[in-house]
C-alpha positions as CSV (number, residue, x, y, z in Angstrom):
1,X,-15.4,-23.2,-27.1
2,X,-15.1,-21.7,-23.6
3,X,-12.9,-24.7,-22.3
4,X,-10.8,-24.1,-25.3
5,X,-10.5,-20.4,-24.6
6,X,-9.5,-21.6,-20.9
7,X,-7.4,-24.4,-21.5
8,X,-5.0,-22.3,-24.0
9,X,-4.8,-18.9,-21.7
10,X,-4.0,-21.6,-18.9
11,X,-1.3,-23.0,-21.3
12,X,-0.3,-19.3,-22.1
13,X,-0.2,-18.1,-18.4
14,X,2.1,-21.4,-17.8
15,X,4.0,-20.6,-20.5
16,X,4.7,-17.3,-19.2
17,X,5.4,-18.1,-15.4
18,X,8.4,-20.7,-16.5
19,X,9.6,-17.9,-18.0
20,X,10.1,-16.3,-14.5
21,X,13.0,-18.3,-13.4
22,X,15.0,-16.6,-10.1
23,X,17.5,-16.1,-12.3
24,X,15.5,-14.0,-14.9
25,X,14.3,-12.1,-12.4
26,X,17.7,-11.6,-10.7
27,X,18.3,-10.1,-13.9
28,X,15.4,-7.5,-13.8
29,X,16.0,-6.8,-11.0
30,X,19.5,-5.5,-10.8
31,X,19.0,-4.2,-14.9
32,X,16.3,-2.2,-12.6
33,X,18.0,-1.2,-9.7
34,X,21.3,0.4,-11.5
35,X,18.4,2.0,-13.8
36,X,16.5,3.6,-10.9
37,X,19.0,4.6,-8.8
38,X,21.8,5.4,-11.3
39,X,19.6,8.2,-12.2
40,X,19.1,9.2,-8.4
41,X,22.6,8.9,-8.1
42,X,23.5,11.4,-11.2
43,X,21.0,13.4,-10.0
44,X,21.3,14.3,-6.3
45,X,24.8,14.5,-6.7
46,X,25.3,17.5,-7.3
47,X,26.0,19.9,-4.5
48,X,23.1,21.8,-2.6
49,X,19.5,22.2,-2.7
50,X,18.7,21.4,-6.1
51,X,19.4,18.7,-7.9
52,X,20.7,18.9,-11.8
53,X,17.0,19.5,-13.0
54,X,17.0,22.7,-11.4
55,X,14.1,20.9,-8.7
56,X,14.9,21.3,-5.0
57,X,15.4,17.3,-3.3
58,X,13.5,15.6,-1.4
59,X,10.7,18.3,-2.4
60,X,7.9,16.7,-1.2
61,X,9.4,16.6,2.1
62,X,9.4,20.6,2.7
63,X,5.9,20.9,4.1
64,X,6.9,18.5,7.1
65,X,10.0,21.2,8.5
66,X,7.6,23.8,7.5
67,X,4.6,22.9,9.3
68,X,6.7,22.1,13.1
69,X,8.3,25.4,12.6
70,X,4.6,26.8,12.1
71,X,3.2,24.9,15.0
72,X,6.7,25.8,17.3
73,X,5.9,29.4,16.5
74,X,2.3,29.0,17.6
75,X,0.1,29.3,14.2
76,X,-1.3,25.5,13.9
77,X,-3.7,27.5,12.1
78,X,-1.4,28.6,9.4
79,X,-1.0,25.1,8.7
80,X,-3.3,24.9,5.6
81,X,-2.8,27.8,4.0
82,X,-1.5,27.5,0.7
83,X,0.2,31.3,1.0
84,X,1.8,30.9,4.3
85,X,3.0,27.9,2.8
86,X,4.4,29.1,-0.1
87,X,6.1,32.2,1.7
88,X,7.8,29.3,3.6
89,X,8.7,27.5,0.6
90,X,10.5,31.0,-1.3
91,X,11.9,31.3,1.8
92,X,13.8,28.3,2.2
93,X,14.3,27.4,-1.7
94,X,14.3,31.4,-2.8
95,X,12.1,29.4,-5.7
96,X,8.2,30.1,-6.7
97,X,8.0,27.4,-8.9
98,X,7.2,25.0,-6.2
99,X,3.5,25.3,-5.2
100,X,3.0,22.9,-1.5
101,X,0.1,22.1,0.2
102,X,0.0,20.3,3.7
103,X,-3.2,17.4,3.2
104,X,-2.3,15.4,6.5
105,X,-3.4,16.2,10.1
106,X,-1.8,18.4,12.3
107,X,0.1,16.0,14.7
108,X,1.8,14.1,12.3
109,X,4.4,17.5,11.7
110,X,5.6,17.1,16.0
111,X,8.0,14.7,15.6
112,X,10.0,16.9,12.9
113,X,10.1,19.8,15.7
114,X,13.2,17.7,17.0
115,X,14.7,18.2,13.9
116,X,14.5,22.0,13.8
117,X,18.0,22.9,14.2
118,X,19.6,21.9,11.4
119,X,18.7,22.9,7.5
120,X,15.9,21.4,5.6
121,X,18.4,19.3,3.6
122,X,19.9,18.0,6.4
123,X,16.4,17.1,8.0
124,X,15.1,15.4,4.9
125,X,18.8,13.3,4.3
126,X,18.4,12.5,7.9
127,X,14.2,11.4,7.5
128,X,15.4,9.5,4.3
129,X,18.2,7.8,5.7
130,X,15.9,6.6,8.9
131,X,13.3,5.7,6.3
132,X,15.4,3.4,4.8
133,X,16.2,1.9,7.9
134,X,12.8,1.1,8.6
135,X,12.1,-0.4,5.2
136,X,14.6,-3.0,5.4
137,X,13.9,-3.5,9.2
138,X,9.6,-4.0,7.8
139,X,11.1,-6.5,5.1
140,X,13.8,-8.2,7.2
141,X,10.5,-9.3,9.9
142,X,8.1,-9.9,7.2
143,X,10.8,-12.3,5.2
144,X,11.6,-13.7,8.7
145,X,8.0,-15.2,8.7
146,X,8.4,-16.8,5.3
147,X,10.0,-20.1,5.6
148,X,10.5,-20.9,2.0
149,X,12.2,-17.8,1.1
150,X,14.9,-18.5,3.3
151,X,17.3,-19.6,0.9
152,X,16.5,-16.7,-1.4
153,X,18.3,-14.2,0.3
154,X,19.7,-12.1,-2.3
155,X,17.0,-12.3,-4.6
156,X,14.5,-11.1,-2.1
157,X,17.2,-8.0,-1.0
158,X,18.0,-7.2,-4.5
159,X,14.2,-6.9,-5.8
160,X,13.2,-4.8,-2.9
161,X,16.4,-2.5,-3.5
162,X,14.8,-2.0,-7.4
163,X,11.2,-2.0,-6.2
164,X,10.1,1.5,-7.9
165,X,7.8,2.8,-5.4
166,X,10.9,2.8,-2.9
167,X,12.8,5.2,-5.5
168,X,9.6,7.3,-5.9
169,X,9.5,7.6,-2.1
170,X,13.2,8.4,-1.6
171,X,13.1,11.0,-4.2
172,X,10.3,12.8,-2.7
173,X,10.9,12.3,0.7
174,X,7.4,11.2,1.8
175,X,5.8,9.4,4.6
176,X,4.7,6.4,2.9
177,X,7.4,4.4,5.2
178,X,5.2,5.0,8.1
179,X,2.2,3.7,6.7
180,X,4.4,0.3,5.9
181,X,5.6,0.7,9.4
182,X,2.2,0.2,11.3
183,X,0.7,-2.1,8.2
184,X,3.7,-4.6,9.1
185,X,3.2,-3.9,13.0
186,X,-0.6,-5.6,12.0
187,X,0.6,-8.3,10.0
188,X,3.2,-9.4,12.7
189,X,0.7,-9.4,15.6
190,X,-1.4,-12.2,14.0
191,X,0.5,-15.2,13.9
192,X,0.8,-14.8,17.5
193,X,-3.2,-14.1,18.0
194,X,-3.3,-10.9,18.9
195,X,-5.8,-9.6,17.0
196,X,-6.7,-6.5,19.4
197,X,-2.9,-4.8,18.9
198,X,-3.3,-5.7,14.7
199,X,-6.4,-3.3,14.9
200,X,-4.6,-0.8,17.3
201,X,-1.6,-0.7,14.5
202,X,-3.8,-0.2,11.2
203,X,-5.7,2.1,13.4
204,X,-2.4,4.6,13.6
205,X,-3.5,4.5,9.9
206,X,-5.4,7.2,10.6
207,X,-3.2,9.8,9.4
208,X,-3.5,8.8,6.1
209,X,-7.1,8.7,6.0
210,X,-7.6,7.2,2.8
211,X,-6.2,3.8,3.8
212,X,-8.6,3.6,5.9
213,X,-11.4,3.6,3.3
214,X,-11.9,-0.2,2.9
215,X,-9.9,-1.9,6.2
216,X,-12.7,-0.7,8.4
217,X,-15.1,-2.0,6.2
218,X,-13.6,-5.8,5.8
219,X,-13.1,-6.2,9.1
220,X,-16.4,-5.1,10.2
221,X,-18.4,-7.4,7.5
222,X,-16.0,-10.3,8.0
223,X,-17.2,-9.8,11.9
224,X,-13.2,-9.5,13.3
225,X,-14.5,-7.9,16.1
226,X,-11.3,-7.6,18.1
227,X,-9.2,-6.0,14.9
228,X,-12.1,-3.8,13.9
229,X,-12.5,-2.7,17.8
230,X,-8.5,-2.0,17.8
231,X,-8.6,-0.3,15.0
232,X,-12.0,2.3,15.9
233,X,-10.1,2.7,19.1
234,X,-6.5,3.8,17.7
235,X,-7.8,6.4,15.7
236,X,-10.5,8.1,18.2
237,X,-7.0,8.0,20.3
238,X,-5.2,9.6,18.1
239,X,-8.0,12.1,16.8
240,X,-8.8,13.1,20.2
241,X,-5.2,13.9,21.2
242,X,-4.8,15.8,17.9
243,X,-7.9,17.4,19.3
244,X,-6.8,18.1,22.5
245,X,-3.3,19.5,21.7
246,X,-4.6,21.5,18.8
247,X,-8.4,22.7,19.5
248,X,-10.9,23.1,17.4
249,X,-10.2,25.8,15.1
250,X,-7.2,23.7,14.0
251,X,-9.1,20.7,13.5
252,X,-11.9,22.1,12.0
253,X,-9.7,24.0,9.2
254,X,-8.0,19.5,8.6
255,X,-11.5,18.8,8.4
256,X,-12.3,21.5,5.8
257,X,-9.0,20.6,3.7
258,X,-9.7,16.5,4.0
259,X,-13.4,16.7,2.9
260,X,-12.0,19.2,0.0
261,X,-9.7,16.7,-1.1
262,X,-11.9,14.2,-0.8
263,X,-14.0,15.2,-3.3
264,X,-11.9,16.2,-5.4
265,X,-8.6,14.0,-4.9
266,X,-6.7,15.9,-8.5
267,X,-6.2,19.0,-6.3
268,X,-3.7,17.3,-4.3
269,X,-1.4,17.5,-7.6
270,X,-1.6,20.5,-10.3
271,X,-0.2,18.8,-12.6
272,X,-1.5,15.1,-14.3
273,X,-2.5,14.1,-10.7
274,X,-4.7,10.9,-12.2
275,X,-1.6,9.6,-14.0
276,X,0.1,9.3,-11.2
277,X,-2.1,7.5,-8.8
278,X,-3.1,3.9,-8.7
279,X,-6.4,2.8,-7.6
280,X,-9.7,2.5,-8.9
281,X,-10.6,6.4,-8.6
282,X,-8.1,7.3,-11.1
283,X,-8.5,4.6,-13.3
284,X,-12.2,5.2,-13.8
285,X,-11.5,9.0,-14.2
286,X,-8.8,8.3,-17.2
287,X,-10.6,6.0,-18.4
288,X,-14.2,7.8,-18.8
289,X,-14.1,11.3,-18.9
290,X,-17.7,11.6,-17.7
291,X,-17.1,12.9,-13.9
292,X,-20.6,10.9,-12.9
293,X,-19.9,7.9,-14.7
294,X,-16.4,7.2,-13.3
295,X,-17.8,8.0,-9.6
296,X,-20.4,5.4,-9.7
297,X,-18.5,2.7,-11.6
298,X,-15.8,3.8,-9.1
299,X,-18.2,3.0,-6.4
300,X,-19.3,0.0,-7.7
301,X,-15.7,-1.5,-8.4
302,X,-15.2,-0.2,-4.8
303,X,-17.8,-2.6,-3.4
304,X,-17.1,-5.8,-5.5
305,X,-13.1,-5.6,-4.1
306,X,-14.3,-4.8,-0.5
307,X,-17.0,-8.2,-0.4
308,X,-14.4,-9.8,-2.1
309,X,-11.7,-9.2,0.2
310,X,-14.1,-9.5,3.4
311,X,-15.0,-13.0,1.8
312,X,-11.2,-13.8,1.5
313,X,-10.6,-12.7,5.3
314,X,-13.5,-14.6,6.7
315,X,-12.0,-18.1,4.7
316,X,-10.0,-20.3,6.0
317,X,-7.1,-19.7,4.2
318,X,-3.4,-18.9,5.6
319,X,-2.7,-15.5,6.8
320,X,-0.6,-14.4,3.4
321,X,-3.6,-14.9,1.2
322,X,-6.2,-12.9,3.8
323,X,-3.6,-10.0,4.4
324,X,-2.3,-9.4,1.0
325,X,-6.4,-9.4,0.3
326,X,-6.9,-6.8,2.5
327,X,-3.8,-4.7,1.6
328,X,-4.9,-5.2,-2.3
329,X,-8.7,-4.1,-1.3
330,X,-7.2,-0.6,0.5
331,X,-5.1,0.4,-2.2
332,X,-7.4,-0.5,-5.4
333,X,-10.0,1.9,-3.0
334,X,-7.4,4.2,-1.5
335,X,-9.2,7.4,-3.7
336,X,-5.1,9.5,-3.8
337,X,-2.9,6.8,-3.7
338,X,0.3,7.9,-5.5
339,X,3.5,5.2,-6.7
340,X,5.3,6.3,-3.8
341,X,2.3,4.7,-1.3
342,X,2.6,1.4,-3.0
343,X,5.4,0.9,-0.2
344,X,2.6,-0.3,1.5
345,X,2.6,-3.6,-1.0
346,X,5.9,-4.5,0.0
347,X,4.8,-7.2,2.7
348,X,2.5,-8.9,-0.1
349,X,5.6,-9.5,-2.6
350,X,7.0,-11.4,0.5
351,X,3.6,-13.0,1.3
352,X,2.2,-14.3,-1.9
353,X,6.0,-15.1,-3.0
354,X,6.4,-17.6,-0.1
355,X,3.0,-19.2,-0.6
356,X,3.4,-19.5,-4.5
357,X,6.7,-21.8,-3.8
358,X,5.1,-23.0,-0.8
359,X,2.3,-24.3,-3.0
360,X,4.1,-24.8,-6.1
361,X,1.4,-27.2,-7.9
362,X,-1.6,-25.3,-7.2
363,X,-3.5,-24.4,-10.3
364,X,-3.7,-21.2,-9.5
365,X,0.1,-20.6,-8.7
366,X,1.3,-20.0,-12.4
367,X,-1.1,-16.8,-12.8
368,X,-0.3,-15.9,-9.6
369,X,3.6,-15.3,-10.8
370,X,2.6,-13.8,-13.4
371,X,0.4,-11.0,-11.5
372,X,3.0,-10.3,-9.0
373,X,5.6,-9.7,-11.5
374,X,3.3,-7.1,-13.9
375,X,2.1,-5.6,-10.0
376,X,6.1,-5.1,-9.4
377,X,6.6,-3.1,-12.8
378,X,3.7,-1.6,-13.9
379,X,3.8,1.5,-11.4
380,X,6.7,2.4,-12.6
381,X,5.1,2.9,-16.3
382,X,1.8,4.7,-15.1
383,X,3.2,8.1,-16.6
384,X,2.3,6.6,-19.9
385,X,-1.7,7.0,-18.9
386,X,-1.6,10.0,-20.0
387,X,-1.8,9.0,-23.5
388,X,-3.1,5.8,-23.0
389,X,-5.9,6.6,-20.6
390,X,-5.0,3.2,-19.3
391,X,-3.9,2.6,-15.5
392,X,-2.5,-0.6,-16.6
393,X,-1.6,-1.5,-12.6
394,X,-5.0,-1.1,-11.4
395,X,-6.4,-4.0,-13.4
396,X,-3.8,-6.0,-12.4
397,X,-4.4,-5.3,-8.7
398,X,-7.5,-6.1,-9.3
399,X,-6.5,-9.5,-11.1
400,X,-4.8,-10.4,-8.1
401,X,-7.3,-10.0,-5.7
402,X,-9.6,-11.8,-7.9
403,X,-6.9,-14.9,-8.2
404,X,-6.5,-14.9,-4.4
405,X,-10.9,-15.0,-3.7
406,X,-10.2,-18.0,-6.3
407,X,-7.5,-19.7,-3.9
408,X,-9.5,-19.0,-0.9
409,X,-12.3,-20.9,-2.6
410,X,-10.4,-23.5,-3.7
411,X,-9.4,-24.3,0.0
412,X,-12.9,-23.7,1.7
413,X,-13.9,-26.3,-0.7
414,X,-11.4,-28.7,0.1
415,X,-12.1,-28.3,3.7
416,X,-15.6,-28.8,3.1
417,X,-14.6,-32.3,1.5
418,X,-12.1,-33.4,3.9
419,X,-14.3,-32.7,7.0
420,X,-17.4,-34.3,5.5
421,X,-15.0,-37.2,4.8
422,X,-14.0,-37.4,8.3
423,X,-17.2,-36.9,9.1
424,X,-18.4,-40.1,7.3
425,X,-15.5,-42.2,8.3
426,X,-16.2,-41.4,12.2
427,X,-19.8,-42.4,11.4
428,X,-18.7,-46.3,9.9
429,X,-16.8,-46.3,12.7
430,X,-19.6,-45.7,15.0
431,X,-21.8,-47.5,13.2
432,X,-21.2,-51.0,14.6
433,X,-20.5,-49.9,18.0
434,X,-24.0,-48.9,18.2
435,X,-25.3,-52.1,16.2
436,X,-24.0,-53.9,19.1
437,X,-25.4,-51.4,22.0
């Protein structure tokens, strides 16, 4: 009965992966893009702060201007209060409706001191603009080390143009671009073994704390001593300079706010904050309402990903399957992880993409289609959990990283075969040579 159960969902999953021929998802993909940006499009263009919605653009992106004006006046302090915030906000916008909070650490407002000339629209068309630069730069490098996408050019261009948590990100003007930044940094040191300067890159990580929740962890149990070493060093750098620059009344009022979010990651959002984030502490709390239940199942699930990822790194699979392992294991664990941070997925499209043609005939290839496809689309719908209670993305993540500890396996166990073979052929080799001695 079970092989029957197995052999038809293996028919249906085969089924379904024909079905995503390049040119259907050519389709998709520009149906998508004109969708997405159409709307940004009608949106943004009319004139001045706020778009036709009545909500000031690039919103999220006020609380960067904000906080290196605060920290060029000298009141670092100021920078997590919530009414010196919002004085700055009414001040800028002349709106109340817009209630800001600033959840990252104090050096990562600097740079946008160089900025403080013009107006905050021109700062966050200029950050946006730069942004987008940098995506396309991450994606043109990654896509550079994946030889069978080479002749998929447009494809690749067009699906990363309609990838939805690009759209989120522009719309918002966040960060998540510099996470993707230093993530692609790590991948891109490996091929050429250095393992010491991937660590350092994840460890800039560091002001986004939360992506650091399960790396650490991986490396450290998979024993990569040089990335995990990197990686501890980076962010002591970067805390200590922070530190340093700041002092510790400064730091000690991030602490405050980062252990306050932590536990209790919905006040980062007033409004349907679990809908909107994509990882396994959401989908535990829309799923069971029970606040202790969904912390310990969230726990648990948090575990299971992290060993399965640390197995995954310590196989001896290729670099795409390990990576896109680890980045799958920090984002399912990532506790506020909203659609705009899922920028940080791009390089495992690119990764997974090239191996599944790579490796066309491998039995796991067909679900592994199908997965990336669902992992592509279903942030965009996660608004819908709020009805559903049903983070339909986060199951798939966890799909995928389930179908990739599968793969890696599958090849440990072929390697296991082929060196005991060699083994046993050296040994009839040997075998008369030493009749004769």
């Amino acid at each position: 009965m079970d092989e029957l159960c197995s052999d038809q969902m293996n028919n249906w999953l085969t089924s379904a992966a024909a079905l995503l021929t390049p040119r259907r998802i050519r389709a998709h993909a520009l149906i998508l893009a004109i969708c997405l940006w159409g709307v940004c499009l009608a949106d943004y263009a009319k004139p001045g702060l706020f778009d036709r919605g009545g909500n000031i653009k690039f919103q999220d992106f006020l609380q960067f201007p904000i906080s290196a004006q605060l920290i060029a006046q000298g009141r670092a302090i100021d920078l997590y209060s919530d009414q010196v915030l919002a004085q700055a906000v009414h001040t800028i916008s002349g709106s109340t409706r817009v209630e800001l909070r600033y959840f990252y650490g104090p050096q990562v407002a600097l740079p946008f001191s160089t900025l403080e000339r013009f107006s905050f629209l021109t700062q966050a068309e200029i950050w946006v603009a730069l942004s987008l630069l940098i995506y396309f730069a991450c994606g043109y490098f990654v896509f550079s080390s994946c030889t069978t996408l080479a002749g998929k050019t447009q494809l690749v261009a067009l699906c990363a143009i309609a990838y939805p948590p690009l759209f989120h990100f522009f719309v918002r003007g966040q960060l998540s671009v510099v996470a993707l930044f230093f993530i692609t940094a790590a991948y891109l040191a490996l091929p050429v073994r250095r393992e010491w300067l991937s660590g350092i890159a994840l460890g800039f990580l560091i002001f986004k704390p939360q992506f650091l929740v399960a790396i650490p962890f991986i490396l450290l149990f998979a024993q990569a001593w040089r990335m995990f070493a990197g990686l501890v060093i980076s962010a002591i750098a970067q805390l200590t300079f922070t530190y340093l620059y700041f002092g510790r009344e400064v730091m000690r009022a991030y602490f405050a706010m980062l252990l306050h979010s932590a536990g209790q990651p919905r006040s980062t959002e007033l409004v349907f904050s679990a809908t909107q984030m994509h990882s396994f502490y959401s989908f535990w709390e829309l799923l069971i309402r029970w606040r202790p239940a969904s912390n310990i199942l969230y726990l648990l699930s948090s575990i299971a990903v992290i060993a399965l990822a640390t197995s995954i790194w310590k196989s001896s699979s290729p670099l795409a399957i390990r990576f896109s392992a680890m980045l799958l294991a920090a984002v399912l664990v990532n506790p506020h992880i909203y659609i705009y941070d899922l920028l940080a997925l791009a390089p495992m499209f690119l990764l997974l993409s090239d191996w599944s043609i790579k490796n066309a005939h491998h039995p796991e290839t067909p679900i592994l289609h199908v997965l990336l496809y669902l992992a592509f689309l279903l942030p965009l719908f996660g608004p819908l959990a709020r009805w559903t209670h049903l983070q339909l993305s986060v199951p798939v993540f966890g799909a995928l990283v389930w179908t990739l500890f599968r793969i890696s396996t599958r090849d440990q166990t072929l390697v296991s075969v082929e060196d005991d073979s060699a083994r046993r052929a050296e040994c009839k080799m040997l075998s008369p040579i030493e009749g004769q001695n």
